[in-house]
BADREN-178787 format. One record per residue: residue in three letters; x, z, y of N, C-alpha, C in turn. Coordinates in steps of 0.1 Angstrom, whole numbers, plus 5000, padded with zeros to 4 digits. Last residue first. Example, Ala and Ser with C-alpha at 12.3 -4.5 7.8 and 13.67 -1.06 7.14 Angstrom:
BEGIN
Ser512850714978513750714989512950795000Ala513250784943512350784955513250784967
! end
This chain:
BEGIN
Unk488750194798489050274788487450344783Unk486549984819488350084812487850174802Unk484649934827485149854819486249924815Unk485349974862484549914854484949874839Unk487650254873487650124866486250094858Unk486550534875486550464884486550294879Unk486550664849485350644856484850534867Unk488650734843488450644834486850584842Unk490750784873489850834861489650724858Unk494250684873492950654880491750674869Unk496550894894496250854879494750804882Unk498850844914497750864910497150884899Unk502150904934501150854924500150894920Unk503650814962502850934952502550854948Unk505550834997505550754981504750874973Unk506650785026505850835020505550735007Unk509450735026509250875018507850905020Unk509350465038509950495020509950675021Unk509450555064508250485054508650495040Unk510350835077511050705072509950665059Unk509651015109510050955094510050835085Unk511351035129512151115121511251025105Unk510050915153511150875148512250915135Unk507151075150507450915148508550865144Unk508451315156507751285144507451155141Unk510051275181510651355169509251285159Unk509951015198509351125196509751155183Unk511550805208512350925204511551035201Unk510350595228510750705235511450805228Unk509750415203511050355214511450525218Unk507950545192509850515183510550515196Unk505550585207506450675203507750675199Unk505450265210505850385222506450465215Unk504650265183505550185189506250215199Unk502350415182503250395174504450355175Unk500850275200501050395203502550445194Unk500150055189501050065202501450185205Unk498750105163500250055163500850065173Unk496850235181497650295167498850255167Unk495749975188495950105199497050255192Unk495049835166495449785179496349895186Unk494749965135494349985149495449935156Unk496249735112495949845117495549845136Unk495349625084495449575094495449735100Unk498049515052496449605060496349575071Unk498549285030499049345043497249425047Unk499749445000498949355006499449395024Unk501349394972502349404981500649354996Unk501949484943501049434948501149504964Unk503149474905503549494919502449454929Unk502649594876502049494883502049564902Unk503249674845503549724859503249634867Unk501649754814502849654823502249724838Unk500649894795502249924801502449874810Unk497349804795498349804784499949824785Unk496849954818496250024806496849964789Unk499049934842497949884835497549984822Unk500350044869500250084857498750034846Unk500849914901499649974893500249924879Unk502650034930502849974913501249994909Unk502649874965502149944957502349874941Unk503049884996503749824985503549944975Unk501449755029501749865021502149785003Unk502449645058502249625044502449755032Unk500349615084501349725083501049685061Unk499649465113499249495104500549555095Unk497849395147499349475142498349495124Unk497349105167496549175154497549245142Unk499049075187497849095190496749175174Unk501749165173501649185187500149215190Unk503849255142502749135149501949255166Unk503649545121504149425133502949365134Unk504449895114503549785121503749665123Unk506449925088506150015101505049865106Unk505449975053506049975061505349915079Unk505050235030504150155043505350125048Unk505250234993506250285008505050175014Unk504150304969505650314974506150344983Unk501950464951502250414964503450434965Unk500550374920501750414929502450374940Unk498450464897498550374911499650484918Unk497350404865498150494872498250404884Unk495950214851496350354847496450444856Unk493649974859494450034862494950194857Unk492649694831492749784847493749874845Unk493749484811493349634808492549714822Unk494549264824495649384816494649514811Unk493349214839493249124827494149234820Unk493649304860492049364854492349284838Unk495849274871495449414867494549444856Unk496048984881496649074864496449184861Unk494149064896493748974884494549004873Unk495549164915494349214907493849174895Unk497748934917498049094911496949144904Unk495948784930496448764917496948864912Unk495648894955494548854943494748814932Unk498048914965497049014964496049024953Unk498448644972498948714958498748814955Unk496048594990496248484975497248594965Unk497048715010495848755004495748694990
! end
């Protein structure tokens, strides 16, 4: 959470955010409280690129299900591969306090 916060911080000191680009989720862990890191670029308003790597939490019952699914071979669970979900955004001038 600490570097999470610092990222933001370079975000907002940079200008805020231009552009937001989702890299990749990756797959669930941890047993009692499953959380799943998502890895994201944000494009500042002055160029720079600021990495920001947080962990999410996800449904209990999601992740296990999730989990079942790989082990058993369900085609849609096991076919896809967290690095292909990836996009980018562009973030109106609206959204950011203070931008542009």
């Amino acid at each position: 959470m600490r570097d999470t916060a610092r990222g933001l911080k370079r975000v907002h000191d940079a200008g805020g955010p231009k552009r937001v680009r989702l890299l990749r989720v990756e797959r669930p862990t941890g047993w009692i409280i499953p959380t799943s890191t998502a890895v994201v670029d944000v494009e500042t308003e002055s160029g720079d690129t600021v990495r920001i790597d947080p962990a999410l939490p996800v449904p209990f019952l999601f992740a296990w299900a999730y989990r079942l699914a790989r082990k058993l071979g369900v085609p849609l669970a096991s076919d896809v591969d967290p690095d292909d979900v990836s996009f980018a955004v562009p973030v109106p001038s609206w959204v950011w306090p203070g931008g542009r």
